[in-house]
N, C-alpha and C positions, 0 to 999 in steps of 0.2 A: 324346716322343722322335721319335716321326714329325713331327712338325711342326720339330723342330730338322735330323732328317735331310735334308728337304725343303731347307729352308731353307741347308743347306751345301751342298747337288748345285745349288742355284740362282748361291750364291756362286762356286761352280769354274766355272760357265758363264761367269757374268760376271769372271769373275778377272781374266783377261786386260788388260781394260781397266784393272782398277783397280792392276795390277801398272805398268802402262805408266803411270798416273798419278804414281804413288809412287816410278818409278825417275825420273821426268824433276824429281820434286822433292828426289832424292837421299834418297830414305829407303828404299831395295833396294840392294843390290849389284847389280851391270851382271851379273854371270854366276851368283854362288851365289841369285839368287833363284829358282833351279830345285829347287832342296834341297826348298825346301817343296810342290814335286809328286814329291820324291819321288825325285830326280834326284842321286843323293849323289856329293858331291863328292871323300869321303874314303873309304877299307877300313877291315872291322870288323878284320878278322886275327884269330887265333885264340884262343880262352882264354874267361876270365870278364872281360865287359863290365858295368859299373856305369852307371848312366844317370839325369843328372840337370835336370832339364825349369825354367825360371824365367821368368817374361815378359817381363823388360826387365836394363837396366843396375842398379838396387838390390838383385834379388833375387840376380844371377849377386855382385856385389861382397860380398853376407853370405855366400856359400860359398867363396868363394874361399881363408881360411882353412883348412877342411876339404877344402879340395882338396888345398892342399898337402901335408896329413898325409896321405891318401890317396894319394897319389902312391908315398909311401914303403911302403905294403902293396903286398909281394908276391904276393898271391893274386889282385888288382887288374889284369888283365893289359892295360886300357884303359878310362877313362874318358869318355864321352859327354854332351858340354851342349848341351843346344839352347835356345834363344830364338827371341824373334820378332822381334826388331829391330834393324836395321843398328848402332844405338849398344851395346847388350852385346854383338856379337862382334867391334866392335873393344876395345873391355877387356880380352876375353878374351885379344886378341893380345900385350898386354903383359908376359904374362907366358912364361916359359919352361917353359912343362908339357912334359913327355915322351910323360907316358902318354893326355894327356887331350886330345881335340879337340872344336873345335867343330861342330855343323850348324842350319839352320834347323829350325824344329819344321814339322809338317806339318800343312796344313788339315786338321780336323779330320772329317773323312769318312769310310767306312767301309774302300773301297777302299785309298785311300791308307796310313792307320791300320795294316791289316794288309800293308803293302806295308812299311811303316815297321819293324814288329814282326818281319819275317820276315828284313829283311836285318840289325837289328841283335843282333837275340836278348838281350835284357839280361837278366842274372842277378835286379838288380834295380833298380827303377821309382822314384826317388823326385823328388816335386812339391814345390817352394819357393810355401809364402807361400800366393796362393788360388788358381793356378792346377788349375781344375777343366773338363776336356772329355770329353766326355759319350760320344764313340763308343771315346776313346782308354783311357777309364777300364775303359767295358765291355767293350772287347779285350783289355787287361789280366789282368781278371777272367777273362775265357775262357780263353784261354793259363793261366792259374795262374800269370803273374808277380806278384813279389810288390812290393806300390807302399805306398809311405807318404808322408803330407804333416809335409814338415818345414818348422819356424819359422812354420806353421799362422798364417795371419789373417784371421780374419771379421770384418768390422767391421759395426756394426748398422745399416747401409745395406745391404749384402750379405745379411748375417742375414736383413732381410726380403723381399729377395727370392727367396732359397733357400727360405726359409718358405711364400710364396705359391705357390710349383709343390713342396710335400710330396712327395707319391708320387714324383717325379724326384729330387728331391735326394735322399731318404732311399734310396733305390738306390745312388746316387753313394756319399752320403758312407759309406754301409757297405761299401762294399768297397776300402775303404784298408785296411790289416794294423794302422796305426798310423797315428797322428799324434802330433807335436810340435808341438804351439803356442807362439807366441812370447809369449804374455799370459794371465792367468788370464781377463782377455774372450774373447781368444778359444777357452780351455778350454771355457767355459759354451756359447759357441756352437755349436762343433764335437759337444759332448754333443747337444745339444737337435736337431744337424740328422742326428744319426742314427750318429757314429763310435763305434764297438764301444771301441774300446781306444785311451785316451790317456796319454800323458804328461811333464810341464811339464819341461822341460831349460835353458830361459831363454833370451830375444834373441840370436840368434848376430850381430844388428848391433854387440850388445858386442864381439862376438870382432876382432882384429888380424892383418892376414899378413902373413909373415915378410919381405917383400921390403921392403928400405930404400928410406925416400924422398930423392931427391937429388935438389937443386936444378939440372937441368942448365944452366938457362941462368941465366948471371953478370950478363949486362948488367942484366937485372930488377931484382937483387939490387945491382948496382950504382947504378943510375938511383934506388931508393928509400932509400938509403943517409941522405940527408940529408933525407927529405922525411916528410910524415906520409901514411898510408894507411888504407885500409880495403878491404873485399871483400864483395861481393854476388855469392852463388853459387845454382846452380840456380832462378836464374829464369823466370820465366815471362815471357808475352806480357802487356804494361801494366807488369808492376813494375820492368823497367829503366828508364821516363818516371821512376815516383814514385824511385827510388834517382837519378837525374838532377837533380832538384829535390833533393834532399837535400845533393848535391853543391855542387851551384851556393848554397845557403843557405852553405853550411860553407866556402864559398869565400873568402865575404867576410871570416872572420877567419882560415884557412890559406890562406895565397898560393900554398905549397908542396905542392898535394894531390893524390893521384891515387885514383880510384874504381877498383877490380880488379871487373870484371864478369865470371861466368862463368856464363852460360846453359846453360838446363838442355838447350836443342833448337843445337847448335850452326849447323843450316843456315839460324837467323834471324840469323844474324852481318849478313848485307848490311841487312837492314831493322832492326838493332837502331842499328848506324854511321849509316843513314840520320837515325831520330830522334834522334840526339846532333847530329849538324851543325846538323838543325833549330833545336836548342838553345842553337849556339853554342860546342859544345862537342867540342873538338880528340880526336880518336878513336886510341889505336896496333894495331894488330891484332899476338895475339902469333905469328902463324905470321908474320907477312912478316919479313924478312932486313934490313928498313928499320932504321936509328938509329932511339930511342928519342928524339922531340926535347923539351926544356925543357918547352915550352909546354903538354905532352899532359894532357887531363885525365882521360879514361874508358881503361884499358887493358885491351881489349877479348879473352880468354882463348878461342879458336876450334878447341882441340883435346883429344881425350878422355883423360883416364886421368892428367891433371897438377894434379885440383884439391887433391892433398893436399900436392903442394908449394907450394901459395899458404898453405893450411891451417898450413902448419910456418911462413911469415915471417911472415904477420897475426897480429892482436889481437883482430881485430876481424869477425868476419860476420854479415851480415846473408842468411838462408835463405827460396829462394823459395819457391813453391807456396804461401805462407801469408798475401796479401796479396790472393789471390783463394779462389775458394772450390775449392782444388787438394785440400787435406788437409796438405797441408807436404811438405817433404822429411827424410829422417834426419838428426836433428842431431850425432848420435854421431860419427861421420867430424873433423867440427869438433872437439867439445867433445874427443875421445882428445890433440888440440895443445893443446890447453886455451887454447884463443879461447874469447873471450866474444861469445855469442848471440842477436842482433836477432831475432826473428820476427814476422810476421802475426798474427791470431785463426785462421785456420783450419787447425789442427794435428793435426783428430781421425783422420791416420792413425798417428800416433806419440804419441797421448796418455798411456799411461804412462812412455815416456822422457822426454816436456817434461816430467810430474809432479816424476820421479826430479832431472834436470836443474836444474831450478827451486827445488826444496828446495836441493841444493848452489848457488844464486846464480847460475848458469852462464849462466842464459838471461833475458829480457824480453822481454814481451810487448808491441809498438806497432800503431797502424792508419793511421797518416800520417806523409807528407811532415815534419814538423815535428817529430813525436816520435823519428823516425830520425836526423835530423841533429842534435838533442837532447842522444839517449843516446850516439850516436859522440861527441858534441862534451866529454863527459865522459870517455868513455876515451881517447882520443886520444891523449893525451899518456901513457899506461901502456904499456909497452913490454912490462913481463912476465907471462907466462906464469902458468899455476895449476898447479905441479909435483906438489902432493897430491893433486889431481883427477885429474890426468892417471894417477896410480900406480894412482887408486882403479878408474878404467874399467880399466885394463890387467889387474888381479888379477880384476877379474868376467868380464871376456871370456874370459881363461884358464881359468877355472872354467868357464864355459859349453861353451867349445870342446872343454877335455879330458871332460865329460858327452856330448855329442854325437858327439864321436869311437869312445869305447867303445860308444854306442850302434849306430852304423851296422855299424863292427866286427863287433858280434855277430851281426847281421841277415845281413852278409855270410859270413860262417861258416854260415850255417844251411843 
């Protein structure tokens, strides 16, 4: 712990610079990147504060469900999310919450921590997934707030390195009140690294929020009216070249085709456009105001919070992160449209959902250029949907959600 202490007072020194690097590559906000010293942007106002911590765009997107039923408690007099990254707090702006706002989370220091702790005062503390820091947990702890890790995931990568610093971790993770894991893996692991009290409520990736998705824009939906498609979402850096090739294979027998690319970092839009020219290959970007012309082959998706309306017209996606050695990303999102599912080998951070997934048909496993344009080159032409599938995710997420909701409930009552 001294040595991590150390090692975060060295970080605040050099912050500065690395703040300055991260805002000039658009990955800060120009003014709330103060939040995370501490610098808040919004008022706690009075009552009971609920306070919910996740580290990116996935974790904040599987609460969002339970947020909205929380919303509706009135004992809840304000709800607080924080993340660390520019991409989940604009997600979070899509939606119309009342009670619940956003701020950065704080470097993880001592100072700060209780600077953090004193202005918001949460009733209570709860961690998405594996976000674990080590000064913030121990302040917690001090104070007597009460923290539990919900949707809990250790993967045994993780596992083993929580395992090599024991005496550290097993502090950490006993002083959660509870956790929720998202897998009986990560059950086994959260025992082993030391949590008193667990228990299994199910993937709230299952679960669905209640806001409809609408197509807002026509043209899209117009322009592929007559044409064949498909969608490569949340990629990474290299898999939009091999989806590129894949394109251009499938070209020779659809004259008619357009590739929906939506990256998973959208500030690489400029260098993703870049390598499709290279290619040959006619780029539309969907924020610009331009016509949609004939000839476009890649239409290139450059803004957040709109992949589930691609999700509702496709058939067809293919999921990045799984073409390098990422882990994947959640297929669930997709599979709830009942699209059928291209992925990579490297899936082990969603391994029991590709299990679940793959038993019902939903999904396939490729590692090249050739076997992606392949297995598109065989659904292509299926237009519909998997309606029983679709019913079957909706009743589990239900079930999950309404388990998870009673659960927090009571916690907040105590």
């Amino acid at each position: 712990m001294l040595i991590y202490r150390i090692l975060i007072n060295v970080l605040i020194i050099i912050s500065p610079l690395i703040i300055l690097i991260r805002l000039i590559k658009k990955k800060e906000h120009p003014i709330r990147f103060k939040e995370k010293f501490c610098f808040f942007s919004k008022k706690r106002g009075n009552g009971k504060l609920i306070w919910f911590h996740g580290a990116s765009v996935g974790e904040i997107i599987s609460i969002i469900p339970l947020i909205e039923k929380l919303e509706k408690n009135h004992e809840i007099k304000k709800i607080l999310i924080t993340t660390s990254t520019l991409s989940s707090s604009q997600i979070i702006l899509k939606y119309n919450f009342k009670k619940t706002i956003h701020q950065f989370f704080p470097i993880d220091s001592n100072f700060l921590v209780d600077k953090f702790l004193s202005y918001w005062k949460p009733s209570l503390a709860i961690f998405i997934e594996s976000e674990i820091w080590p000064n913030m947990i121990m302040s917690l702890k001090k104070k007597k707030i009460s923290l539990i890790l919900l949707n809990g995931r250790i993967t045994k990568k993780s596992y083993r390195k929580w395992k090599a610093i024991s005496p550290i971790s097993k502090n950490l993770f006993e002083s959660f009140d509870i956790c929720y894991p998202q897998s009986k893996e990560s059950s086994k692991h959260l025992k082993s690294l030391g949590v008193k009290k667990l228990k299994l409520l199910g993937n709230l990736k299952f679960c669905e929020n209640e806001k409809k998705i609408i197509n807002k824009d026509s043209k899209i939906k117009i322009f592929l009216k007559d044409k064949n498609f498909w969608c490569a979402s949340s990629t990474h850096n290299d898999e939009e070249i091999t989806v590129a090739y894949a394109h251009i294979r499938l070209k020779k027998k659809y004259k008619k085709l357009i590739t929906i690319i939506i990256p998973r970092h959208i500030h690489r839009v400029n260098n993703i456009t870049q390598s499709m020219n290279e290619l040959g290959l006619n780029v539309h970007i969907h924020s610009s105001f331009k016509k949609i012309k004939n000839n476009t082959d890649i239409y290139l998706v450059d803004t957040f919070g709109e992949t589930k309306s691609f999700f509702k017209i496709c058939n067809i996606v293919f999921l990045g992160g799984s073409l390098i050695d990422h882990g994947g990303q959640n297929p669930l999102e997709a599979a709830r449209f009942g699209c059928k599912i291209i992925h990579g080998p490297y899936i082990h951070n969603f391994t029991e959902i590709y299990d679940l997934l793959r038993r019902n048909k939903i999904t396939t496993k490729i590692k090249d250029t050739g076997q992606i344009s392949s297995y598109v080159n065989t659904l292509i032409q299926k237009k519909r949907k998997s309606p029983a599938y679709i019913m079957k995710i909706k009743k589990l997420g239900s079930s999950i959600l309404g388990r998870t909701l009673s659960e927090i409930n009571f916690l907040i009552k105590k």
